[in-house]
Chimera marker file (.cmm) of the C-alpha trace (Angstrom):
<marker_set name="trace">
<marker id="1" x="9.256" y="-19.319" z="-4.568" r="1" g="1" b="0" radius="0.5"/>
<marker id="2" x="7.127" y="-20.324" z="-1.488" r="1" g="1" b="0" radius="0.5"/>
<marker id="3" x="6.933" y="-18.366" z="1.853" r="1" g="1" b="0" radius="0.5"/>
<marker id="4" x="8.484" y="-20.261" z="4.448" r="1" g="1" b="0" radius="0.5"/>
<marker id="5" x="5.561" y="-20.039" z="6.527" r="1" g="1" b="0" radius="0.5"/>
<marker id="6" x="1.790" y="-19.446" z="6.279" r="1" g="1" b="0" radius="0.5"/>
<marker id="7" x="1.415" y="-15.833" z="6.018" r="1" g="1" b="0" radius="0.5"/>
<marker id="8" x="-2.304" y="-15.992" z="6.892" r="1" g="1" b="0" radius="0.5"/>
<marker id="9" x="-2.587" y="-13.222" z="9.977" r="1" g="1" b="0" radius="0.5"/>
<marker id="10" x="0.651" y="-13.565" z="11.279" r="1" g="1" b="0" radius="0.5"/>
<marker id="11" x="2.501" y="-10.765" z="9.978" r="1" g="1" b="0" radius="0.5"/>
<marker id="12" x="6.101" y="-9.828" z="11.436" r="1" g="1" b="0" radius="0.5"/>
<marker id="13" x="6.830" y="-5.899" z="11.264" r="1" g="1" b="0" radius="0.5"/>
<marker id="14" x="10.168" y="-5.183" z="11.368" r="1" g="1" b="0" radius="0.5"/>
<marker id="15" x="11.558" y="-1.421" z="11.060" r="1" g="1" b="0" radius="0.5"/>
<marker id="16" x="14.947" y="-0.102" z="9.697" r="1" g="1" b="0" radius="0.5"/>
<marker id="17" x="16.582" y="0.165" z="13.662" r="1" g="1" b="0" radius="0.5"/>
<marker id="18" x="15.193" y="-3.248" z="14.404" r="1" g="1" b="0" radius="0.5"/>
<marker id="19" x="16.510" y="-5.261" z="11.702" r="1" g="1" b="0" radius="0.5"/>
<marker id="20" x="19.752" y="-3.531" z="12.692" r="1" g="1" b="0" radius="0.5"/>
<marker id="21" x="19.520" y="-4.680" z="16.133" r="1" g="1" b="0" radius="0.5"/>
<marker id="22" x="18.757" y="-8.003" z="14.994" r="1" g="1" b="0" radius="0.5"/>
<marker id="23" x="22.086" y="-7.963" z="12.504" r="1" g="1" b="0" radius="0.5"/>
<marker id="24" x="24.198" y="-6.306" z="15.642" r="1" g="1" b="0" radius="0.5"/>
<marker id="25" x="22.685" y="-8.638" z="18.403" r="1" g="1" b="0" radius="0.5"/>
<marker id="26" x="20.468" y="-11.295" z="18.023" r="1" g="1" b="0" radius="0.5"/>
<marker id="27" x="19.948" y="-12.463" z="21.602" r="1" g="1" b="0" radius="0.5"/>
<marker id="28" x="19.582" y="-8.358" z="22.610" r="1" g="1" b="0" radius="0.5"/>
<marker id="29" x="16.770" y="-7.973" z="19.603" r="1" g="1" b="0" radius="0.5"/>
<marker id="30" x="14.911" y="-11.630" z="21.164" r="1" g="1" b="0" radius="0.5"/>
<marker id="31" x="15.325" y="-10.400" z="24.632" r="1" g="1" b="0" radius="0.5"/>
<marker id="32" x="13.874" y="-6.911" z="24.163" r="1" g="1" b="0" radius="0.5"/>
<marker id="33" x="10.900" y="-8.126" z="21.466" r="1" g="1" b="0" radius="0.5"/>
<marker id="34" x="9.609" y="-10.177" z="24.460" r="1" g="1" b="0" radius="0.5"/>
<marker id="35" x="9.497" y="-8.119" z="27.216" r="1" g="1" b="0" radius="0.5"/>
<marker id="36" x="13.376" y="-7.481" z="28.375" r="1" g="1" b="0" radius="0.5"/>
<marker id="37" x="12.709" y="-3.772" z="27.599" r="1" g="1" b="0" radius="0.5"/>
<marker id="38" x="12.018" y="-0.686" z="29.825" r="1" g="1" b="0" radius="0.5"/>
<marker id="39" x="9.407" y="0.328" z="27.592" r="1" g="1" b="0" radius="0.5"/>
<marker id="40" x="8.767" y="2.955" z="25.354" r="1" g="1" b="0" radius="0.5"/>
<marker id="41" x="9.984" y="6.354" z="25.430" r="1" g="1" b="0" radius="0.5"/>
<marker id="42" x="8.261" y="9.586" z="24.029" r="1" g="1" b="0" radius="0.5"/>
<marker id="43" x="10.666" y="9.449" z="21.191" r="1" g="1" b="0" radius="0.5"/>
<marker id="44" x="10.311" y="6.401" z="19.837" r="1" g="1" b="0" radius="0.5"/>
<marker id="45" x="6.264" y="6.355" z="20.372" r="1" g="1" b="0" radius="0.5"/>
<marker id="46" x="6.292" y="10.158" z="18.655" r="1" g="1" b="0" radius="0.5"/>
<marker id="47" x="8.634" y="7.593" z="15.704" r="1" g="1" b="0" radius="0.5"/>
<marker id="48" x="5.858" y="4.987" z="15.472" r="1" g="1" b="0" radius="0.5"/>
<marker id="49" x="2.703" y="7.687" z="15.566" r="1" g="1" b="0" radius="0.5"/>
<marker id="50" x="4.471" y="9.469" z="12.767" r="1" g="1" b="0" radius="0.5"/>
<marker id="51" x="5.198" y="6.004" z="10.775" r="1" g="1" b="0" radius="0.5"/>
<marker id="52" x="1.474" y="5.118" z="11.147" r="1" g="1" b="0" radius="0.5"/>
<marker id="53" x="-0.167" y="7.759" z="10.105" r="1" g="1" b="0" radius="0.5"/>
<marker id="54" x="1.950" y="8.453" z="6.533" r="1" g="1" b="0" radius="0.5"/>
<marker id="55" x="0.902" y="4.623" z="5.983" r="1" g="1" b="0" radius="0.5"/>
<marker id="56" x="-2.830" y="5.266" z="6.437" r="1" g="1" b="0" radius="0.5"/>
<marker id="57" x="-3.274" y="5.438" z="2.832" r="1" g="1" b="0" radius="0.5"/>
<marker id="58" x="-6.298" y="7.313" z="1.274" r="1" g="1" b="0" radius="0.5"/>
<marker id="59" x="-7.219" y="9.547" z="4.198" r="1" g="1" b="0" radius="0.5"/>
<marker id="60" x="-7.416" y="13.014" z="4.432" r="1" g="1" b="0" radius="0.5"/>
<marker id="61" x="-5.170" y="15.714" z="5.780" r="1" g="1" b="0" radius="0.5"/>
<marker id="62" x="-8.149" y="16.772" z="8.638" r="1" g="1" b="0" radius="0.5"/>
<marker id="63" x="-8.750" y="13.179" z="9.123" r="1" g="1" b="0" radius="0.5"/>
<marker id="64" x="-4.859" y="12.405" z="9.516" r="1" g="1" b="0" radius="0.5"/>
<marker id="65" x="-5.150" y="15.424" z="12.177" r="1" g="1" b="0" radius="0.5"/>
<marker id="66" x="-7.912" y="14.096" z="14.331" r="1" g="1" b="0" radius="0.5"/>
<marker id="67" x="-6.305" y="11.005" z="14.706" r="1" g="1" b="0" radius="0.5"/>
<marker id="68" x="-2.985" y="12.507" z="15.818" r="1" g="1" b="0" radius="0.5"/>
<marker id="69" x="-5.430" y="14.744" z="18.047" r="1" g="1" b="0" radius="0.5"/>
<marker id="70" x="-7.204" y="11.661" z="19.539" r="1" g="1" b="0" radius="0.5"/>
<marker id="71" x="-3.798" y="9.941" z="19.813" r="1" g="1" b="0" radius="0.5"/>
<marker id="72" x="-1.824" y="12.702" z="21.295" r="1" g="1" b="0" radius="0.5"/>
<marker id="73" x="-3.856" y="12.787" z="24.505" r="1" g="1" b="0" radius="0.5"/>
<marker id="74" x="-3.061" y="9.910" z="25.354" r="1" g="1" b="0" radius="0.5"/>
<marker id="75" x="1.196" y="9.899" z="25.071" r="1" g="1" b="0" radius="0.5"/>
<marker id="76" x="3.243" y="9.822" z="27.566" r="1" g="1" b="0" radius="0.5"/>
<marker id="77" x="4.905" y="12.792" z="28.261" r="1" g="1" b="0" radius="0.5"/>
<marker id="78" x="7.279" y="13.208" z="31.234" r="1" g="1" b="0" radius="0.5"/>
<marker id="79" x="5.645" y="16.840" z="31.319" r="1" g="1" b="0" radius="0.5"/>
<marker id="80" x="3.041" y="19.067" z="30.301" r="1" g="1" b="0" radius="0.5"/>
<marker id="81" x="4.869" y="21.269" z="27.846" r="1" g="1" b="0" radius="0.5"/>
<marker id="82" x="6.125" y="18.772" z="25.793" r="1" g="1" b="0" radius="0.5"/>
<marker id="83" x="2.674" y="18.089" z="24.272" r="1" g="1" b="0" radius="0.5"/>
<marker id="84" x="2.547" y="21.498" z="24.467" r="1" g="1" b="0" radius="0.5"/>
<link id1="1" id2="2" r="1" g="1" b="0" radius="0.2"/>
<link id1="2" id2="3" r="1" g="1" b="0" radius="0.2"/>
<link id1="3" id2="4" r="1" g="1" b="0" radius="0.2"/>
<link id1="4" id2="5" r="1" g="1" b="0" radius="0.2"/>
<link id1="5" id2="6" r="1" g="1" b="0" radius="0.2"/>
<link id1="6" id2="7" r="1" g="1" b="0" radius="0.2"/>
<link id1="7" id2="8" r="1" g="1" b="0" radius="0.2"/>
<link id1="8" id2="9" r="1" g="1" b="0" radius="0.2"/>
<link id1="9" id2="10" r="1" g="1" b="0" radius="0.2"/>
<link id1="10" id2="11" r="1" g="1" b="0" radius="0.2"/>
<link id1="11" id2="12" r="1" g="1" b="0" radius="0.2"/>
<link id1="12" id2="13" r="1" g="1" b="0" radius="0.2"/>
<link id1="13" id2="14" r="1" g="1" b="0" radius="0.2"/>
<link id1="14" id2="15" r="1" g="1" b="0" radius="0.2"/>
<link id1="15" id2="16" r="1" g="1" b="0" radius="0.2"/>
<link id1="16" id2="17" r="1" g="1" b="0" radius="0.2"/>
<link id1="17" id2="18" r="1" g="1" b="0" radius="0.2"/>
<link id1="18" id2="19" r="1" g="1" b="0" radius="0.2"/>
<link id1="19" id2="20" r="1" g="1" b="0" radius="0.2"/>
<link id1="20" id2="21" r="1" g="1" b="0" radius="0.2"/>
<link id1="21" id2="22" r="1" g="1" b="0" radius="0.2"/>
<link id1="22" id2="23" r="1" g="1" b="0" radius="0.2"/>
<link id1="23" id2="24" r="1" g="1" b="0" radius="0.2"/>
<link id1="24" id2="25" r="1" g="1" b="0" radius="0.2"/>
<link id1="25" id2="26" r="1" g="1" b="0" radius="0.2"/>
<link id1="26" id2="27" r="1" g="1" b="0" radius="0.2"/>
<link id1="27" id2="28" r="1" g="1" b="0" radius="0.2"/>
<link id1="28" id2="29" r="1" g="1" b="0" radius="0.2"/>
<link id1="29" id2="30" r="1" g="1" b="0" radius="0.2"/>
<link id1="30" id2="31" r="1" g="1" b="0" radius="0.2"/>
<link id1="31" id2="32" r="1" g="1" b="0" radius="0.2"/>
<link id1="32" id2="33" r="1" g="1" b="0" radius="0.2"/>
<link id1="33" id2="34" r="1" g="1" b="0" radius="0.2"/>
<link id1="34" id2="35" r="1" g="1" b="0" radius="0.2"/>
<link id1="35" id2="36" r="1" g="1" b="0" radius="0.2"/>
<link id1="36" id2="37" r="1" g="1" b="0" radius="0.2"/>
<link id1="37" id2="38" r="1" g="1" b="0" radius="0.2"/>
<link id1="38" id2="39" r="1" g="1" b="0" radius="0.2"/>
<link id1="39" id2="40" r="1" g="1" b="0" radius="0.2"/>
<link id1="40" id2="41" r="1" g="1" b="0" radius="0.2"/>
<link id1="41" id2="42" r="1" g="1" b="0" radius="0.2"/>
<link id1="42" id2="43" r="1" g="1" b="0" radius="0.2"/>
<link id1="43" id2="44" r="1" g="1" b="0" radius="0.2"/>
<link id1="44" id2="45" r="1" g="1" b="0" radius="0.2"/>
<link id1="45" id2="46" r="1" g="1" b="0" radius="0.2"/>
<link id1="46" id2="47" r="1" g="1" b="0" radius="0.2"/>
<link id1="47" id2="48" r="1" g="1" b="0" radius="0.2"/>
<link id1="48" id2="49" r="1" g="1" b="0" radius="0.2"/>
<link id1="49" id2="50" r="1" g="1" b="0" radius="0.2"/>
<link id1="50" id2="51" r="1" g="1" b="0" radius="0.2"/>
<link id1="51" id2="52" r="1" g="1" b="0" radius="0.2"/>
<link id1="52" id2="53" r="1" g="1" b="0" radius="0.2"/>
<link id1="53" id2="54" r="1" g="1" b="0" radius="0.2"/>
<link id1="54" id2="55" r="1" g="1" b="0" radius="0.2"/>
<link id1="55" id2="56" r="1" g="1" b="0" radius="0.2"/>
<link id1="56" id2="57" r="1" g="1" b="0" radius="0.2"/>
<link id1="57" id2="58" r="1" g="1" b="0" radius="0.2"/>
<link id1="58" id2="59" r="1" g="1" b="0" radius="0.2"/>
<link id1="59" id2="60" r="1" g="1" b="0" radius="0.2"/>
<link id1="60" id2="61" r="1" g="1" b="0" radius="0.2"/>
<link id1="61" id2="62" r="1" g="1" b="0" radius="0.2"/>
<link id1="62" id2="63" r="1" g="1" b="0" radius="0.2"/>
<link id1="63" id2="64" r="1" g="1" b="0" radius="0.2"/>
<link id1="64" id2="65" r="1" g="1" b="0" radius="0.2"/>
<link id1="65" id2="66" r="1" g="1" b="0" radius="0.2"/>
<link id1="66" id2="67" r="1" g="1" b="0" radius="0.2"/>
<link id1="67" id2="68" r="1" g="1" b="0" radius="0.2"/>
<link id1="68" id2="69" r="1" g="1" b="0" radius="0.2"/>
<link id1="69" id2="70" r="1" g="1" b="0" radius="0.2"/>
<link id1="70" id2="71" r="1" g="1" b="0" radius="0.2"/>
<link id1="71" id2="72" r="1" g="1" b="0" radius="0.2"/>
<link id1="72" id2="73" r="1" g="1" b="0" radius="0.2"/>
<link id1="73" id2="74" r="1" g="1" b="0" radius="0.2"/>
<link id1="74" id2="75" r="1" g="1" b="0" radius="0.2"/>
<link id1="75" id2="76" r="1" g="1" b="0" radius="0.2"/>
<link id1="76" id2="77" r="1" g="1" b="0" radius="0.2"/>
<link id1="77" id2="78" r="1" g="1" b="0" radius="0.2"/>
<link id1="78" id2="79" r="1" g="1" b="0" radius="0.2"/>
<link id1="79" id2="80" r="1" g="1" b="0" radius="0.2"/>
<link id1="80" id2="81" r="1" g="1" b="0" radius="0.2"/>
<link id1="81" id2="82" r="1" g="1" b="0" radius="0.2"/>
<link id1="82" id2="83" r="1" g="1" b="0" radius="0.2"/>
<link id1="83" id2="84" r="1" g="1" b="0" radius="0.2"/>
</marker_set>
């Protein structure tokens, strides 16, 4: 049981909402994976920040907490007190 491709540094992330989208629509899951989307809301960057920091294996809870400090600065919030 071979890969169908060389899995050298090309590595396709997929979460559980966009392998539904792909199963639901393929042509809306191409068309938004290469640009046909508005962009990314607070919600679903808050999704992803959360998802990559339980993966970062090994660290910390205070080093887990600066990053989401350096990281939150930089989000982009409609308004003020929503970081808040």
């Amino acid at each position: 049981t071979e890969p169908l491709w060389d899995t050298g540094e090309h590595v396709v992330t997929m979460s559980p909402s966009t392998l539904q989208m792909l199963a639901d629509c393929p042509l809306r899951w191409l068309l938004e994976r290469h640009g046909g989307s508005r962009g990314r809301d607070v919600r679903s960057t808050l999704g992803s920040l959360v998802h990559a920091l339980v993966s970062e294996s090994g660290k910390s809870e205070a080093q887990l907490l600066n990053e989401l400090e350096n990281i939150w600065e930089k989000l982009p919030f409609d308004a003020q007190w929503y970081a808040d």
